[in-house]
N, C-alpha and C positions, 0 to 999 in steps of 0.2 A: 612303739608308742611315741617316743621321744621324736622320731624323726616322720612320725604324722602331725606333730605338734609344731614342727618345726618349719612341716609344708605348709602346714593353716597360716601362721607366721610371715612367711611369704608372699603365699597369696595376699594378703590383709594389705602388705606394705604394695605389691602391685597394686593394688585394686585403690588404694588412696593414692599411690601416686600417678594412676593412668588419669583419675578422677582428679586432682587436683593438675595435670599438665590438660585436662579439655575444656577445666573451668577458665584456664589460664588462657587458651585458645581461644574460648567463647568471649572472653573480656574485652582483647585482642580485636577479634572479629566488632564487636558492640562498638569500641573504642574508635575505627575506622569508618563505622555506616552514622556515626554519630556526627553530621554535620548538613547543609543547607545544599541540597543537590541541584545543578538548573540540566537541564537536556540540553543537548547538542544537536543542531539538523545534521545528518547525515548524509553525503551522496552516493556513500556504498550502502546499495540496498541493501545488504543482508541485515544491513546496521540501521533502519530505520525508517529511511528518507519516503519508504511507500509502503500505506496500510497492507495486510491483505488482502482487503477488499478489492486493492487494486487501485483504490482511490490515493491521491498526492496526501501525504502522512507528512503533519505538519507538528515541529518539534516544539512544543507550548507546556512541557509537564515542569513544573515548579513542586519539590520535594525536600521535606526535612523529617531526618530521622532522629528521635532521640536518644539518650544515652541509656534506656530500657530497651531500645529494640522496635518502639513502635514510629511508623511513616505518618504523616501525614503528607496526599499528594490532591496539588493545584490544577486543573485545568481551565480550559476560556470558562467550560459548561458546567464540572463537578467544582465538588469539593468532599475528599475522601478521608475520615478520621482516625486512629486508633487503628494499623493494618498493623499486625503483627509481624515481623519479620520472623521467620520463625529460626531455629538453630542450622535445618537442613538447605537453607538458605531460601524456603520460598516465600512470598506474599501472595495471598491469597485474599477478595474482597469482592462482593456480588458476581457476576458469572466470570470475573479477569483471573487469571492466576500469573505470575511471572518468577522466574527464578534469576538469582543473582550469580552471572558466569565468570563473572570479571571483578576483584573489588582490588583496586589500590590506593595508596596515601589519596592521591585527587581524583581518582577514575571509577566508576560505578556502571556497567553494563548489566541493563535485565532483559531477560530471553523471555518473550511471548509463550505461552505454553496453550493447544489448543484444548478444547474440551473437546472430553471422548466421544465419537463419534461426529467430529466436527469436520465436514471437507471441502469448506472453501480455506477456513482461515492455516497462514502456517505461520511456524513460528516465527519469530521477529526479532532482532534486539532493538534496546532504544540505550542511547549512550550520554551517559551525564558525569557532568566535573562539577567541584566544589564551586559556589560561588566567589567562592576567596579565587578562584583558578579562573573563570571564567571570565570574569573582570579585566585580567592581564593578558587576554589572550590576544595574539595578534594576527591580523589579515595569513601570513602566509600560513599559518599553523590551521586554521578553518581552511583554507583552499586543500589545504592537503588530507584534508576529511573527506574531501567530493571529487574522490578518484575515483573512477569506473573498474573494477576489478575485470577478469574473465569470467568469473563465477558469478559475480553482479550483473554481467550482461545475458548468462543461460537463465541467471533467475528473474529476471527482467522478462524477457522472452515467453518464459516459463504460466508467470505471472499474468502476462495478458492472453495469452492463449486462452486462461482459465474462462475468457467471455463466453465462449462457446461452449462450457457448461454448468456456466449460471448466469442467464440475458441477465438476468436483475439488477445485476452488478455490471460497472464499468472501468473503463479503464483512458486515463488522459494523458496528455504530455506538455512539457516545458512548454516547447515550441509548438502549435497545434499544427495539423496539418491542412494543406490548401487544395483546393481545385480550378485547374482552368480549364475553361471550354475550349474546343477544340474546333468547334464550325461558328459563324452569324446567327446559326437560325437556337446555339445555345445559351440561356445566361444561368450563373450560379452565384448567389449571394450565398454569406455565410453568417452565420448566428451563432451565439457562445450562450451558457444559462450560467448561473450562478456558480452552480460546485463546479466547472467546467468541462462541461460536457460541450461539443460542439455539432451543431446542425447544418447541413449543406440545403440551400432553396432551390434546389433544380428547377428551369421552367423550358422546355420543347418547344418551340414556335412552330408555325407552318406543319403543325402535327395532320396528316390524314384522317381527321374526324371532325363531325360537324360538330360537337359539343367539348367545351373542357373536363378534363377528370383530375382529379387530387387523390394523389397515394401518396403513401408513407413507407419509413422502410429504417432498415439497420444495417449495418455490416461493421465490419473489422477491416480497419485499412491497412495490410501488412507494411513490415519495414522495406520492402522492396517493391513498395507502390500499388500490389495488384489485391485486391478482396476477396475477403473468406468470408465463409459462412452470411452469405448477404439472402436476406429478408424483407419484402414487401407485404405490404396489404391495402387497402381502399380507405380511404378517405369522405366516404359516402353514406347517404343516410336510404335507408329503404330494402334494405336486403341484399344491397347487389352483392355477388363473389367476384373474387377478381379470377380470370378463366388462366388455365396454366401457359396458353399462347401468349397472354399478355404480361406473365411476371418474364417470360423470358427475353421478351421483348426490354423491358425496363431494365432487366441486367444486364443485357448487350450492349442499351443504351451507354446505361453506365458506366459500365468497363473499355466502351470504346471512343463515345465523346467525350470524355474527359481525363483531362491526365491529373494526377493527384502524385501530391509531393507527402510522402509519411510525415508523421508528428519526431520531434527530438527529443530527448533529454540528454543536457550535458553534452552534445555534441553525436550521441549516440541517435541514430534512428529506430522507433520501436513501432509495435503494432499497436492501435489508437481507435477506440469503440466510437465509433459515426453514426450519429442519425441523419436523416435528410429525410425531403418531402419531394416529389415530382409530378408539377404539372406538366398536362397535356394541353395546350390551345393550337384552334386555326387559325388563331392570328398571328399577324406576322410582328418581328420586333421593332 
């Protein structure tokens, strides 16, 4: 009996002191997120610098946490109240979730986390230092954030392959990429939109038809200059289809009157979502 009494006894003093060294931990942990976070751009992907989406991820999160635990975070377009950090380290608020992988004196990384059943987006980190740090920071200590890893350039790679299965989504570069024609009878203007997507004006002179046609089209311009996955359709009102003699025609065109130089980032060449349009005239230039 005495020495079941004695086991209770022990356990008891475990069990408050495991409970008071995780209250201690937990204070600790609060003590450290308890401060004015600014994001960092990153140019190691894995670290930020590009959404999932594919699209150029642009480092604009303004964050403070308080000394309960709860975030408040700034973007151009939200503004997010009351996210509780929770003890297991995640925040969680409308469809986002993020956990925190990294937490030191000045340094704060959170890891994208996707939703189940989600397969375009992966995960992501986004990296921020105290405002107090970021302030002081100087040119070379940012340069040496926008190092190209190995692993950043397969997930790079990785990443825009993904065009080819979800069009809907795109994908751009630093450096856009060019075209030039390769005979007189071609010209190509280039067009850029907003988010930066970029558009090639193909126009065919001296074309073999009595009337002009207008199609449209997509591809992927690999980093080694030659296209994948490339798509055509008509431009036209009234029913026409465009016949299969004709799309392959416009690919050959493609891929042989004109040389095309890939998009960069950072010095690297990637693979870069293109639209263009191509007309057909008998006129000459």
């Amino acid at each position: 009996m005495k020495n079941f009494r004695l086991a209770l006894i022990l356990i008891s003093l475990y069990t408050v002191a495991c409970t008071s060294k995780n209250e201690e931990k937990e204070t600790a942990f609060r003590k450290m997120l308890n401060n004015n976070w600014t994001e960092i751009k990153r140019c190691n992907l894995t670290g930020g610098l590009f959404s999932t989406y594919g699209e150029r991820y642009k480092a604009d999160w303004l964050m403070f946490i308080d000394d309960k635990g709860f975030a408040t975070v700034k973007t151009p377009k939200d503004y997010y109240r009351n996210i509780f950090v929770r003890p297991d380290s995640i925040m969680k608020w409308d469809k986002y979730k993020y956990r925190i992988v990294k937490l030191k004196t000045d340094t704060l990384v959170l890891e994208y986390i996707p939703n189940k059943g989600d397969t375009i987006n992966r995960p992501h980190h986004l990296l921020f230092v105290t405002d107090k740090l970021y302030k002081t920071l100087n040119k070379q200590t940012l340069d040496d954030l926008q190092k190209l890893t190995h692993n950043d350039t397969l997930f790079l790679k990785k990443l825009s392959d993904s065009c080819k299965k979800a069009p809907e989504y795109f994908f751009t570069a630093d450096k856009l990429p060019t075209a030039k024609a390769l005979d007189g009878f071609t010209k190509i203007d280039t067009a850029t939109s907003a988010d930066g997507r970029v558009e090639f004006k193909i126009t065919e002179f001296n074309a073999d038809i009595k009337n002009e046609h207008l199609y449209s089209g997509k591809f992927i311009l690999r980093e080694n200059g030659r296209i994948g996955s490339f798509d055509v359709g008509l431009m036209a009102w009234g029913g026409e289809e465009i016949l299969p003699a004709t799309y392959k025609y416009i690919k050959h065109f493609v891929e042989n009157k004109i040389k095309f130089e890939p998009g960069t980032t950072l010095g690297s060449k990637i693979n870069t979502y293109v639209y263009f349009t191509f007309k057909r005239t008998p006129d000459l230039p």
